[in-house]
KOLTORLUM-837558 format. One record per residue (C-alpha): residue in one letter; y, x, z. Coordinates in steps of 0.05 Angstrom, whole numbers, padded with zeros to 5 digits, always signed. Example, Ala and Ser with C-alpha at 12.3 -4.5 7.8 and 13.67 -1.06 7.14 Angstrom:
2
A-00090+00246+00156 S-00021+00273+00143 
***
This chain:
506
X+00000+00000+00000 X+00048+00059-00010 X+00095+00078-00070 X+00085+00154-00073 X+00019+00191-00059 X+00014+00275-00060 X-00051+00296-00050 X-00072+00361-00013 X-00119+00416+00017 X-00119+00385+00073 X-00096+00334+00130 X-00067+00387+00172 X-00026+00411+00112 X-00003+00335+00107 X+00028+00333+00168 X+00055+00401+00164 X+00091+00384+00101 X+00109+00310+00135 X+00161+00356+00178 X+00186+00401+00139 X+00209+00335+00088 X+00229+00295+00144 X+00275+00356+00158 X+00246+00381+00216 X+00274+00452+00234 X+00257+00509+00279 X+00260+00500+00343 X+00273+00427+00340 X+00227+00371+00384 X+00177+00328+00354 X+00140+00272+00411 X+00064+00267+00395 X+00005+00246+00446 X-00021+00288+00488 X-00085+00261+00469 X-00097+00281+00392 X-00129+00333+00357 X-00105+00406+00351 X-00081+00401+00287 X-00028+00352+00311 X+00015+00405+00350 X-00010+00463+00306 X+00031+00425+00251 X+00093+00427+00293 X+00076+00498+00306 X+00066+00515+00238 X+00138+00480+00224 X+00174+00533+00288 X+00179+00458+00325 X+00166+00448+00396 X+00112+00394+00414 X+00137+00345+00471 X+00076+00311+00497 X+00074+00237+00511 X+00021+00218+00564 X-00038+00171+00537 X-00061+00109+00553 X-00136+00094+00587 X-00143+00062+00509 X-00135+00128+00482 X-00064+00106+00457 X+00011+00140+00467 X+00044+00113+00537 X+00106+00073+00516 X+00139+00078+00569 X+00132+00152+00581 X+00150+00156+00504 X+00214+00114+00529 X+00227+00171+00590 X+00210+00229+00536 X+00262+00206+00487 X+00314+00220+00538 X+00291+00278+00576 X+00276+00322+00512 X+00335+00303+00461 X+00275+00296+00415 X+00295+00265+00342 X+00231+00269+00314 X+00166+00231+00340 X+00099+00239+00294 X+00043+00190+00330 X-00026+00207+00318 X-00071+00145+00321 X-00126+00188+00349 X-00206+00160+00327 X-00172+00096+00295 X-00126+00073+00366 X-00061+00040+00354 X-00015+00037+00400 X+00039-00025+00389 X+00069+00004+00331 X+00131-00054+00335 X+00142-00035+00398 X+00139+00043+00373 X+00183+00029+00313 X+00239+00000+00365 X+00232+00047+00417 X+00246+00105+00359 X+00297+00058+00328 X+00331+00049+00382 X+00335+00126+00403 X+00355+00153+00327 X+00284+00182+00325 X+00255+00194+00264 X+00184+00163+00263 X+00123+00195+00219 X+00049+00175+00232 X-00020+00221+00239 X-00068+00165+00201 X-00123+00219+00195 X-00172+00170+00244 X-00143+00108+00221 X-00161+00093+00145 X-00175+00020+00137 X-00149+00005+00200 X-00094-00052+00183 X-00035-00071+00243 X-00002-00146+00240 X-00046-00205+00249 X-00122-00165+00272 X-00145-00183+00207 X-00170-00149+00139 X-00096-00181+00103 X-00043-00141+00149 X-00018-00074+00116 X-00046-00010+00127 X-00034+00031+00188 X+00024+00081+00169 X+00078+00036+00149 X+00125+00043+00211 X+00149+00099+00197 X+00178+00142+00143 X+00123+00173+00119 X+00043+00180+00146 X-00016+00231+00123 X-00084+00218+00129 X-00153+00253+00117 X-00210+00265+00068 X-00241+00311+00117 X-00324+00310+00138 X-00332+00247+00178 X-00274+00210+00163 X-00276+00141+00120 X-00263+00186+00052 X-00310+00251+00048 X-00282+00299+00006 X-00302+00366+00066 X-00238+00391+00061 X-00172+00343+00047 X-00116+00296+00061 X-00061+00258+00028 X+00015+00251+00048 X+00040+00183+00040 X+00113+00149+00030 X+00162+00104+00002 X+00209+00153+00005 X+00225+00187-00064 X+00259+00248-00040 X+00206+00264+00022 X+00154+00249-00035 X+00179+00292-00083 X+00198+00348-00033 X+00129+00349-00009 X+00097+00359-00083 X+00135+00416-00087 X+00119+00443-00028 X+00057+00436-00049 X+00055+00465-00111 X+00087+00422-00166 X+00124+00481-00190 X+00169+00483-00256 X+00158+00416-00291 X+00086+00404-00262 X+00113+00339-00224 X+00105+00305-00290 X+00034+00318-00283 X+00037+00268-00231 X+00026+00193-00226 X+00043+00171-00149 X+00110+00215-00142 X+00183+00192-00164 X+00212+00205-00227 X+00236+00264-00254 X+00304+00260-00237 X+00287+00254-00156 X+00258+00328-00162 X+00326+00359-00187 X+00320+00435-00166 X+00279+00423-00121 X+00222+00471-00158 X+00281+00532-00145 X+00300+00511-00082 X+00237+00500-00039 X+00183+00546-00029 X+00112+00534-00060 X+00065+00536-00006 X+00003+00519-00056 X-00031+00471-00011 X-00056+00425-00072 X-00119+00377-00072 X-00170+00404-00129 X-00196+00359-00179 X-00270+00368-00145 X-00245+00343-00074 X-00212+00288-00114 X-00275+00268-00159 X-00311+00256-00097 X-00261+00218-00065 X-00237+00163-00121 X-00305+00128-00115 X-00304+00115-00040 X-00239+00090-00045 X-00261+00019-00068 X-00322+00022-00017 X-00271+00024+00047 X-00263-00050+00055 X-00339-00065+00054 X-00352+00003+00101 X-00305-00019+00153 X-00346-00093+00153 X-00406-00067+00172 X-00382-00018+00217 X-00337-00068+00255 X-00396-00113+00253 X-00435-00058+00291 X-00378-00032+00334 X-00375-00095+00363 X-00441-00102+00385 X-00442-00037+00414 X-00385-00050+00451 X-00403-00121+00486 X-00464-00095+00511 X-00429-00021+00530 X-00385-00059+00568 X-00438-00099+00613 X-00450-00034+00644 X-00415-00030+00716 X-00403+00046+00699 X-00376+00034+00629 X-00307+00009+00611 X-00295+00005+00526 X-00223-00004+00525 X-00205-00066+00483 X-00173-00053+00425 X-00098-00074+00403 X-00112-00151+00379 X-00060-00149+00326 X-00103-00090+00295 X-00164-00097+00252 X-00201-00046+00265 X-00247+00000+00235 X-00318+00021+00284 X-00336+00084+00260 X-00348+00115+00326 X-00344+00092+00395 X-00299+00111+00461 X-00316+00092+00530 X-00295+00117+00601 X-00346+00134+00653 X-00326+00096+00722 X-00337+00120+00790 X-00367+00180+00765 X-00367+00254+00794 X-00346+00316+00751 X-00417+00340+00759 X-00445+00268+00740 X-00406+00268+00687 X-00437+00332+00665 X-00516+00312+00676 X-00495+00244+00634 X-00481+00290+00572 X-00533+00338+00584 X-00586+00284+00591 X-00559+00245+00531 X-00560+00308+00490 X-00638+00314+00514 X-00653+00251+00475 X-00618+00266+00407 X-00555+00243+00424 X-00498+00289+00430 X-00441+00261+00459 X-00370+00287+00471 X-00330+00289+00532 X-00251+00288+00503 X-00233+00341+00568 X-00289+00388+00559 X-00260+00461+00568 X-00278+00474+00491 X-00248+00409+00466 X-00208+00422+00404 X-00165+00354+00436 X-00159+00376+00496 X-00095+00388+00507 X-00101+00450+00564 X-00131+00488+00501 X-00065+00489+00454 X-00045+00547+00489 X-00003+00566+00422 X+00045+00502+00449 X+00033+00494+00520 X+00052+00429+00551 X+00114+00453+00597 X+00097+00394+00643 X+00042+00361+00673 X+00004+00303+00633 X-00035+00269+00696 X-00064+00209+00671 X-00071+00238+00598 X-00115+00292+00640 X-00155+00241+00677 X-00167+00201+00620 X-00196+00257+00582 X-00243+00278+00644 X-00279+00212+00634 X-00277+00197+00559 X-00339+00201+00521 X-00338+00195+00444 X-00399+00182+00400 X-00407+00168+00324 X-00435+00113+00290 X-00462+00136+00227 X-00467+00090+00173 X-00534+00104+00152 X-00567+00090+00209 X-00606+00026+00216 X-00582-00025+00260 X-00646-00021+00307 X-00624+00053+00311 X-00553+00026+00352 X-00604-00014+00397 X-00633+00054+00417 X-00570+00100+00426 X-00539+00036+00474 X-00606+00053+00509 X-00608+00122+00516 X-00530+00115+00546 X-00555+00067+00597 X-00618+00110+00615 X-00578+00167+00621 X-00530+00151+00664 X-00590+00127+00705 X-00609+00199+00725 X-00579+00194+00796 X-00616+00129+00809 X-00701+00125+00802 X-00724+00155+00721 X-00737+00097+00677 X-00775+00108+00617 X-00740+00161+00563 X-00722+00121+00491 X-00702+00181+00444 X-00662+00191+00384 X-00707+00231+00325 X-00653+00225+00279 X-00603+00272+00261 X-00525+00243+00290 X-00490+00296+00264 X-00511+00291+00185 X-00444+00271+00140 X-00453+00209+00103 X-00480+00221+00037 X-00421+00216-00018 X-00434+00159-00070 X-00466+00172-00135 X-00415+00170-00177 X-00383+00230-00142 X-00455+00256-00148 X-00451+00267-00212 X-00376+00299-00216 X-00416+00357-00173 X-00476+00393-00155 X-00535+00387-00107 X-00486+00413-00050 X-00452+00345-00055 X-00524+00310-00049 X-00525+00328+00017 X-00450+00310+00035 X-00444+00380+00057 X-00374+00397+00042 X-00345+00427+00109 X-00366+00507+00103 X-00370+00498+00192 X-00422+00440+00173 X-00487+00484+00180 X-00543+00511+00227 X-00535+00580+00209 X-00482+00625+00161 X-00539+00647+00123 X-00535+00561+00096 X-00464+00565+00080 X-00452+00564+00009 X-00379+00588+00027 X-00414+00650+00066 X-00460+00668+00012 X-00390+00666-00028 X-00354+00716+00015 X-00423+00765+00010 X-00419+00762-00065 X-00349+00769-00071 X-00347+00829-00023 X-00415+00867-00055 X-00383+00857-00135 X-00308+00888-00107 X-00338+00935-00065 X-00305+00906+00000 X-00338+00911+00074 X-00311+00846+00085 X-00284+00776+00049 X-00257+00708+00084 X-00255+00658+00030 X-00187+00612+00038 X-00160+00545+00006 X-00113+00586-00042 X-00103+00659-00060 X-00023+00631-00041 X-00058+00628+00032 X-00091+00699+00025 X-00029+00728+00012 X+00010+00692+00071 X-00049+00712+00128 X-00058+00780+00094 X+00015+00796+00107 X+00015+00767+00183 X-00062+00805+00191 X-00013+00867+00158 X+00028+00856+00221 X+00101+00823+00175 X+00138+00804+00224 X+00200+00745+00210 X+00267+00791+00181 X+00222+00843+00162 X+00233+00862+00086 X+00169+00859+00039 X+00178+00901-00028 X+00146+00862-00086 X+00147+00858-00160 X+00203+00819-00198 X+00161+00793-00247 X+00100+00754-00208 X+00083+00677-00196 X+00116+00643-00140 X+00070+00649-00090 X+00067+00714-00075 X+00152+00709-00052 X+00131+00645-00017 X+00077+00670+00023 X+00134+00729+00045 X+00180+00672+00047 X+00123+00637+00091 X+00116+00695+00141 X+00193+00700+00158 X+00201+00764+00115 X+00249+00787+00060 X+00233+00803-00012 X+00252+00867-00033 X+00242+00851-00118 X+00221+00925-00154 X+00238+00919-00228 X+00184+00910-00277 X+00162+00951-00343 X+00160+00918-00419 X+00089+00926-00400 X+00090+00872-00338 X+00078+00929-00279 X+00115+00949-00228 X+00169+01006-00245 X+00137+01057-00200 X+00212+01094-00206 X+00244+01035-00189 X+00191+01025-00133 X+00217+01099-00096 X+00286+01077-00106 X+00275+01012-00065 X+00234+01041-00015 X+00296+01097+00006 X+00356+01036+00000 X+00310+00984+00029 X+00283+01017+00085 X+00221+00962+00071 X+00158+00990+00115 X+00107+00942+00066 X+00095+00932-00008 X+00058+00880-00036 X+00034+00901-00098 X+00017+00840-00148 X-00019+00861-00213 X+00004+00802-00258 X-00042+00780-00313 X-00086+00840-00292 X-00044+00884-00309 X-00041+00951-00273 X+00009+01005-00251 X-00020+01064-00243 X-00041+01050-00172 X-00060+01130-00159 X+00021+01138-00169 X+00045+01075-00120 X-00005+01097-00067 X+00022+01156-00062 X+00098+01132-00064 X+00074+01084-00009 X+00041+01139+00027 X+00091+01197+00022 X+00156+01137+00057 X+00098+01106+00112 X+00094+01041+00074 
***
């Protein structure tokens, strides 16, 4: 239901993009829950903001009234709510609470495709409309599979077209587009904004396209089993299932409940006896939670978050995979009810044989876009036993072995390689970065990217780098690294720059 679509690498990179076109700058504050995944604050990180953390509800949700209290205390102008596993907070109430303040409202939708806010039913618009702008995810386990992905979302033209360039929609590319405004909206923008190369590739969005018109019939029968789960969940006298916002249709794709009355150490024998019968489940405050907000120690919260913090020592979170029968539900409500029956007198053990953690298989028609990897809906490199089953890992071996490299980390873009080599290089923001005039954007945007200067060395009739040009820049520059780029494989004589580099310590 939006007017302009960009799609990209990734989620993450949605919502990092989402800032920087909602003109977020550094060292500006941005409200988000303190219940969300990492990615969430490493966005705001990633954009030199500062993450002010809104405490969470007991229904997983961000506390109004705290957001209220937050508004004043910080001077935040920016608020970007994650709906965190599909929860929606009272989004009118959200929009007039920002509204009210002058704060700029953008939404995380990564957990929340095909959930729809208005009437609780399958009519009312999508989640993300509240605010300017919304990003949500093709990731393993979400509602589209693509392993790696996410699309930024708008009805604003400018933030649209800012974020395709951003992206990558460099020179006249935009054109190429379908779901971005008009040429005209773009103006300079392709000279005036970086090019971060953070693009969606046409194999993430084969697979994607045909589970696109499956959503509305997914989130049926997952509702249909969500529900079920959840009445008899909730019969339990240690088990509360928050209910869920009733002007929101949800969509059941996992399940959320809070253990009551329970010790930290019961806590701890529920999960380990669950895990015992096949069923892994995930305690939101575990010490190695990637949503746990004690372990963004990149943004630390510069407060205490006490009922965010108790809420997360009780809240367990289990998926409901779509392929699984519905006799197979029967058995994991069983195995939660047994298992927290391990400080009373053992019951007989029911145990899950089948595998929870398997990604849903992506549809045939994405099938045959792809190869055999796809028939097993492994797309996540992180989604295997061992390295030595990781197509990705295999990748970096070959890579390494045919250039003659000890080691290879295999990235979303080369534009990405270039950015982490120079921060791995030790580039540090102001520090100048000596670089060849003739080159593609990205290698100035990933110095751009680190905080660094380009120093531009003058290039031959035969597209290298003017290795006297290159000693001249080094003495008036004072630059300590050079980043070589050998442009339609062409090459300097590399013996020569090595030792130029060598002789001034760059």
């Amino acid at each position: 239901g939006f007017k302009y679509c960009v799609a990209l690498n990734s989620c993450g990179s949605a919502l990092y993009l989402m800032l920087l076109a909602a003109g977020v700058q550094p060292g500006d504050g941005v409200l988000t829950n303190a219940f969300t995944f990492v990615a969430v604050p490493s966005a705001i990180h990633h954009a030199g903001a500062k993450p002010v953390y809104v405490e969470s509800t007991a229904g997983y949700t961000m506390d109004l009234p705290n957001l209220k209290s937050k508004i004043v205390s910080s001077g935040a102008k920016f608020c970007m709510i994650s709906h965190m596993r599909g929860k929606i907070a009272d989004m009118d109430e959200v929009k007039k609470i920002c509204d009210g303040a002058g704060v700029i409202l953008l939404e995380d939708c990564a957990h929340s495709i095909g959930v729809r806010f208005g009437a609780g039913t399958a009519t009312c618009p999508h989640t993300g409309h509240h605010g300017l702008a919304c990003a949500i995810s093709s990731q393993s386990y979400k509602m589209l599979n693509s392993g790696e992905g996410g699309f930024f979302l708008t009805d604003d033209g400018p933030m649209a077209a800012k974020v395709a360039v951003y992206a990558g929609a460099y020179e006249g590319l935009s054109e190429k587009h379908i779901a971005v405004p008009p040429k005209e909206v773009f103006g300079d923008l392709p000279t005036q904004l970086p090019n971060y190369s953070l693009r969606m590739s046409a194999l993430a969005a084969a697979v994607v396209r045909p589970q696109i018109p499956t959503i509305e019939e997914r989130v049926e029968k997952y509702n249909a089993r969500y529900y079920m789960i959840e009445q008899r969940l909730n019969k339990h006298p240690l088990i509360e299932v928050p209910p869920q916002n009733p002007k929101v249709r949800i969509c059941g794709d996992s399940i959320q409940f809070n253990l009551q009355r329970a010790t930290d150490e019961q806590v701890q024998k529920f999960l380990a006896e669950c895990k015992s019968r096949g069923l892994p489940c995930e305690l939101f405050g575990a010490a190695t939670n990637a949503r746990n907000f004690v372990n963004w120690k990149f943004s630390p919260a510069e407060e205490s978050l006490p009922r965010t913090a108790q809420m997360l020592s009780r809240a367990v979170d289990i998926r409901l995979p779509l392929t699984w029968e519905d006799s197979d539900f029967l058995t994991l409500c069983q195995v939660v009810e047994e298992s927290l029956a391990v400080v009373m007198p053992p019951v007989k053990r029911a145990v899950i044989t089948k595998d929870i953690k398997a990604p849903d298989a992506v549809p045939e028609a994405g099938i045959q876009e792809a190869t055999q990897l796809m028939r097993l809906g492994k797309l996540y490199r992180y989604n295997v036993k061992s390295a030595g089953e990781s197509v990705v890992s295999l990748c970096e071996v070959e890579v390494a072995q045919y250039t003659g490299f000890k080691y290879c980390v295999a990235l979303n873009s080369c534009g990405s390689a270039l950015y982490l080599m120079l921060l791995a290089a030790g580039v540090k923001p102001g520090d100048a970065v000596l670089s060849n005039a003739f080159t593609f954007a990205a290698v100035p945007s990933a110095i751009h990217h680190a905080g660094a200067k380009p120093v531009y060395v003058e290039s031959t009739t035969g597209y290298t780098m003017d290795v006297s040009d290159l000693k001249r820049k080094i003495a008036s520059s004072g630059a300590k690294f050079c980043m070589i780029s050998h442009m339609r494989g062409k090459i300097a004589d590399m013996d020569e720059v090595k030792k130029a580099c060598d002789a001034a310590g760059v």
